[in-house]
C-alpha positions in Angstrom: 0.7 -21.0 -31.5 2.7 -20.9 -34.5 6.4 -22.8 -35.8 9.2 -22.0 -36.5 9.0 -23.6 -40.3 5.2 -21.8 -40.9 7.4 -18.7 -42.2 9.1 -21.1 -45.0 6.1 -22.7 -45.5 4.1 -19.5 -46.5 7.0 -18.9 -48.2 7.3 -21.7 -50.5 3.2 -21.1 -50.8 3.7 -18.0 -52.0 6.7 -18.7 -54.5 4.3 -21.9 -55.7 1.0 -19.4 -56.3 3.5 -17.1 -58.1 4.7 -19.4 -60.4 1.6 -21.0 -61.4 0.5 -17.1 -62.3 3.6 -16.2 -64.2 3.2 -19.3 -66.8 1.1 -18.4 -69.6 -2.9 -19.1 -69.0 -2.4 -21.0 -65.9 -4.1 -18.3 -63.9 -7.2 -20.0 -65.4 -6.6 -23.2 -64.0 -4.8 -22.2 -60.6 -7.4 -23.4 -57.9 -6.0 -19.3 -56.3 -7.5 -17.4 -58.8 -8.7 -14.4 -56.5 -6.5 -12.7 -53.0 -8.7 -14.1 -51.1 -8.5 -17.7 -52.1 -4.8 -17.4 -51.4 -5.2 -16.1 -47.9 -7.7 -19.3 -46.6 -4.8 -21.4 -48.2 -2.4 -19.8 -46.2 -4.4 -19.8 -43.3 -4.9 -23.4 -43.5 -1.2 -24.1 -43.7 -1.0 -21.9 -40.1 -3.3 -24.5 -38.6 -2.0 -27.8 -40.0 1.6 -26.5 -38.9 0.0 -25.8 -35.8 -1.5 -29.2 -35.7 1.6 -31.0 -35.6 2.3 -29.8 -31.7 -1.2 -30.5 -30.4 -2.6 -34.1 -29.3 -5.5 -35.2 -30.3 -8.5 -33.1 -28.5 -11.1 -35.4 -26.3 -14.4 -33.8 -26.8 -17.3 -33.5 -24.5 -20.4 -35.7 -24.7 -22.5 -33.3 -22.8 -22.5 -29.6 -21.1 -21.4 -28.6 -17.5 -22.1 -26.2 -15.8 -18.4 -24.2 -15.6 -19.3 -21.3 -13.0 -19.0 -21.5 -9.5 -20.5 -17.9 -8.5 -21.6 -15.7 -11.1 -21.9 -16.0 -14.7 -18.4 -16.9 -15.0 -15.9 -18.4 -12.6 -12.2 -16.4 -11.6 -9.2 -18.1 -13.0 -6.8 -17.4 -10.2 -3.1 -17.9 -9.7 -2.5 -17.8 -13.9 1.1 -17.4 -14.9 1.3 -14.1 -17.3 3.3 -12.8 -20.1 3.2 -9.7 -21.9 3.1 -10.7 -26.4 2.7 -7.6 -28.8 0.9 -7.1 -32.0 4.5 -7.6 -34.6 6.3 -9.0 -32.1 8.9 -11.5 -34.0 10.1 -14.8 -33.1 12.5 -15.2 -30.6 13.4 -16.8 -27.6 10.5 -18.3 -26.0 8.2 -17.1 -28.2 8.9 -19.6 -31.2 6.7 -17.4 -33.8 6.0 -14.0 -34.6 2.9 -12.1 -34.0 2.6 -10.5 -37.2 -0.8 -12.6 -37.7 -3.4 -14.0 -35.1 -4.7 -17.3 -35.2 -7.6 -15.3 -36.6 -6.3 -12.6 -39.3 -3.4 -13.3 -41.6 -2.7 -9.7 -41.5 -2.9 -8.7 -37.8 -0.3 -6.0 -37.6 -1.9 -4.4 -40.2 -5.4 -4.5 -39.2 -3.8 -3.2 -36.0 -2.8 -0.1 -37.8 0.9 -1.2 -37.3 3.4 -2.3 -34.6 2.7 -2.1 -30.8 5.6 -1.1 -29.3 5.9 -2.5 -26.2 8.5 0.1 -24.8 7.1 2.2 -21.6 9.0 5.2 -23.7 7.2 4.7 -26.9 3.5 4.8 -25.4 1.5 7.3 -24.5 -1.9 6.8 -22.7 -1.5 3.1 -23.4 -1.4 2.9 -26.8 2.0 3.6 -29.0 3.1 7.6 -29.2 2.9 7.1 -33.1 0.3 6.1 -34.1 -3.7 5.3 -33.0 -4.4 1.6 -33.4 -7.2 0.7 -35.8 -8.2 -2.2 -32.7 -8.4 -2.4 -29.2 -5.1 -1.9 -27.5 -6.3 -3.7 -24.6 -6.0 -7.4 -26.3 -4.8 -11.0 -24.9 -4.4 -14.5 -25.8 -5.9 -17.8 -24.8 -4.5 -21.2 -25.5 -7.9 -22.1 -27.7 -9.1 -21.5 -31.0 -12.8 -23.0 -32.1 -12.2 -23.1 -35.3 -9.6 -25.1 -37.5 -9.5 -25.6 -41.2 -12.6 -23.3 -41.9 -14.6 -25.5 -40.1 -15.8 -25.1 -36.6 -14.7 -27.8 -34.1 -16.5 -30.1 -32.6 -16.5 -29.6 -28.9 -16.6 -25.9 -28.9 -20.7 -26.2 -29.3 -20.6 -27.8 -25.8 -18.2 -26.2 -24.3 -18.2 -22.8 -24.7 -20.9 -21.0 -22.9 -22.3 -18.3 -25.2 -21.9 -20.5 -28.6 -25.6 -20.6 -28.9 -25.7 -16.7 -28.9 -22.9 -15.9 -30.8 -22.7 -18.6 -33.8 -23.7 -17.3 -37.1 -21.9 -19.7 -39.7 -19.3 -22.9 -39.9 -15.6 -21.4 -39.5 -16.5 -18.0 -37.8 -15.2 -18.0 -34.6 -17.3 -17.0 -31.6 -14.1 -16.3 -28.8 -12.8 -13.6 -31.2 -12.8 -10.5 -29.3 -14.8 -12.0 -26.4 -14.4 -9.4 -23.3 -12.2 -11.0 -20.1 -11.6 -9.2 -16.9 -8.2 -9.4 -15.5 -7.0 -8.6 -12.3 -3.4 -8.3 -10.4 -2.4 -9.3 -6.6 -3.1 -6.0 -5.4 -7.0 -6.2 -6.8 -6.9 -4.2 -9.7 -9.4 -5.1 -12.8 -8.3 -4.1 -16.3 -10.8 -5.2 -19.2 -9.4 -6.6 -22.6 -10.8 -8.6 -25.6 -9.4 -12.1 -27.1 -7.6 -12.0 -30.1 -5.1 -14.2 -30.7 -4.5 -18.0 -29.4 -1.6 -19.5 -26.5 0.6 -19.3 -25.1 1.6 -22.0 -27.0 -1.0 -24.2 -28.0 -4.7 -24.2 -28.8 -6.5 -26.7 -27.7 -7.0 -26.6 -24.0 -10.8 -26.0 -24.0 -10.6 -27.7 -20.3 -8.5 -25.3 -19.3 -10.1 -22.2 -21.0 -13.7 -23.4 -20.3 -13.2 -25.7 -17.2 -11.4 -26.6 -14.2 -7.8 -27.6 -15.5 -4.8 -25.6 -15.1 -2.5 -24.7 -17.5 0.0 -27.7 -19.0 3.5 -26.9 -18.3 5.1 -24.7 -21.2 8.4 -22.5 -21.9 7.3 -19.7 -19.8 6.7 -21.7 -16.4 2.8 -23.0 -17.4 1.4 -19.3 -18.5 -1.9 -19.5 -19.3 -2.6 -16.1 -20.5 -0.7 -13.6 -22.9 -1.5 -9.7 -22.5 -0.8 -6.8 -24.6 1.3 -3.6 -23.0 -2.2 -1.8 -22.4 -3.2 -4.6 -19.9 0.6 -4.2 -18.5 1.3 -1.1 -18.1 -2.6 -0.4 -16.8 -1.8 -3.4 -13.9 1.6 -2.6 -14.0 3.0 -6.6 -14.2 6.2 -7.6 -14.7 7.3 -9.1 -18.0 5.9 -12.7 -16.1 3.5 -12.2 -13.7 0.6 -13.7 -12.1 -3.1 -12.5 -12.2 -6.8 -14.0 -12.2 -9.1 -14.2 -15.0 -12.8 -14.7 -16.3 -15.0 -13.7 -18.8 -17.4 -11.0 -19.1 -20.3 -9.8 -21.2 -19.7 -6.6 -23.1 -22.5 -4.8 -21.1 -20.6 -6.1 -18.4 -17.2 -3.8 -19.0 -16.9 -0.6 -17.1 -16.0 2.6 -18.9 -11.9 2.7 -19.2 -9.3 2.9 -21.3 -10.1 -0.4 -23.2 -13.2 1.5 -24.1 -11.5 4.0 -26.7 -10.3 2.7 -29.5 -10.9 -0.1 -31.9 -13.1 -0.9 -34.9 -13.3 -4.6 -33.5 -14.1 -2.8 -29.6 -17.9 -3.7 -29.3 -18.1 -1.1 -26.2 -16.7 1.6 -27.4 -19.1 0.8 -30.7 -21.9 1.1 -28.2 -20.7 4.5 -26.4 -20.5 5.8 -29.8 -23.7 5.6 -30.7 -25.0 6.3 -27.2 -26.5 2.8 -26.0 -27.6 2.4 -22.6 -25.2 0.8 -20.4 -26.5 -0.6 -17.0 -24.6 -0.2 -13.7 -22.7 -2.7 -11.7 -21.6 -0.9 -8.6 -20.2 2.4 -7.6 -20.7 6.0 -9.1 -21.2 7.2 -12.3 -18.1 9.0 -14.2 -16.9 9.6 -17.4 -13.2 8.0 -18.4 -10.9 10.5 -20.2 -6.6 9.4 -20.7 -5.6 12.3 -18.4 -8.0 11.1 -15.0 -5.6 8.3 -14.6 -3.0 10.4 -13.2 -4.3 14.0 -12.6 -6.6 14.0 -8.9 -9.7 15.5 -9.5 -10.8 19.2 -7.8 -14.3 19.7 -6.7 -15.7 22.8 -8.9 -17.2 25.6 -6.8 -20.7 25.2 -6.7 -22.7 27.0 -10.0 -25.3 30.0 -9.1 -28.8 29.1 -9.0 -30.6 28.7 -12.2 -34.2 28.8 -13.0 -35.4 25.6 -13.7 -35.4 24.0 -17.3 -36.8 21.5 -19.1 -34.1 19.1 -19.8 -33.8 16.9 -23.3 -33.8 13.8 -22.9 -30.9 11.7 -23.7 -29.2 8.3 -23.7 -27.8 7.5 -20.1 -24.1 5.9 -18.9 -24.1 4.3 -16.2 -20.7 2.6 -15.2 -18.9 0.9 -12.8 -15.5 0.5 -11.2 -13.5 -2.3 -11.4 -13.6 -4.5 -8.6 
């Protein structure tokens, strides 16, 4: 999580940078010369603010194994709260969310803000706009990279790090699929993107056996987006279970329209084959969440065809 003094501290970065511009033929020797040297600088003064609440992290001198049925093991009984893409700083949320832990520029990458009131949404996104990323979106209190470098323990600890790593500072939870389900059994489907609540470092937590360390919000371990609320209808703080999934794991659903970043509806777009899980095969569409479904009247015989063949989707229910 972020401070309250990151927004001065970008802010005196970014009067500093523009200053050294303004003064004649210092842009040649400003170690910023181009946008995006700017942005890792700014980045880097997110995490060394964000430093200065965390303890030192322990790491691991060898692998577990972290699941105790299945690939990955339920999370039960996690305290919940409900964070928004632009949400500002306030009271126990101690920064805004106009950035991620992982993009400078989240709200815009988002497309804009995600209005968290019931009234502004429609279909679970906001009525005004279609987000550029998945709507369905929550936070974990980890990141696995710090300073452009990736950290240490997050080669031992994280189970698909030998799959996923492709170089030093790209993070390999970013948009990783978790499955999360209410008290009355409900499973909604949502992709990491941000770190906390508050802190982001608990690896033993996020990839072992720990609990959540007390916090603001009575020890939440998980932040969700107003998709994942409204679709398990939770309260404001709630409790739910959690674990990981593979993306050929994730049922069709709402989380599976929309999103540049949403590797399954990437994969429904250009027609991959998705195995089955359990229970029948049917196509997701906005309005199937609340209309019932009528039976058609059976169609008149038809001489057979020969039928072009096609991809297949096959999905599942949530459990």
């Amino acid at each position: 999580m972020k401070l309250h003094s990151l927004e001065l501290i970008l802010s005196r970065a970014v009067l500093a940078t523009g200053l050294i511009c303004f003064a004649g033929g210092a842009s040649a020797q400003s170690p910023y010369q181009a946008s995006a040297d700017f942005t890792k600088y700014a980045m880097k003064l997110r995490e060394s603010a964000i430093l200065h609440m965390e303890p030192q992290v322990v790491i691991p001198t060898m692998s577990r194994t972290l699941s105790v049925s299945g690939k990955y093991p339920w999370k039960t009984q996690i305290v919940t709260t409900v964070f928004w893409v632009g949400e500002p700083a306030g009271g126990n949320n101690p920064v805004h969310n106009f950035s991620s832990s992982w993009d400078l520029n989240w709200e815009q990458s988002y497309g804009g803000f995600d209005n968290p009131n019931p009234a502004s949404r429609r279909n679970y996104i906001p009525a005004n706009f279609v987000p550029r990323q998945n709507p369905f979106y929550i936070a974990l209190p980890y990141n696995d990279v710090t300073h452009g470098t990736t950290k240490p323990e997050s080669k031992v600890v994280i189970p698909w790090f030998r799959d996923e790593f492709r170089q030093e500072g790209q993070s390999v939870c970013h948009d990783h699929w978790i499955a999360i389900r209410n008290s009355a059994g409900k499973t909604c489907y949502a992709q990491w993107s941000d770190c906390g609540p508050f802190r982001t470092d608990h690896w033993q937590y996020v990839f072992g056996n720990e609990k959540p360390r007390p916090n603001l919000n009575g020890g939440a371990g998980l932040d969700v987006s107003p998709a994942v609320r409204d679709y398990l209808q939770l309260s404001s703080t709630d409790v739910t279970d959690w674990k990981f999934v593979d993306a050929l794991e994730v049922p069709n659903g709402p989380w599976a329209l929309y999103g540049d970043n949403n590797t399954v509806a990437q994969n429904l777009r250009r027609g991959q084959t998705r195995m089955a899980m359990s229970a029948p095969n049917r196509s997701y569409s906005p309005s199937s969440e609340s209309a019932p479904q009528q039976t058609p009247p059976p169609a008149p015989a038809k001489p057979p065809q020969q039928q072009q063949e096609g991809p297949t989707i096959i999905i599942h229910q949530a459990q």
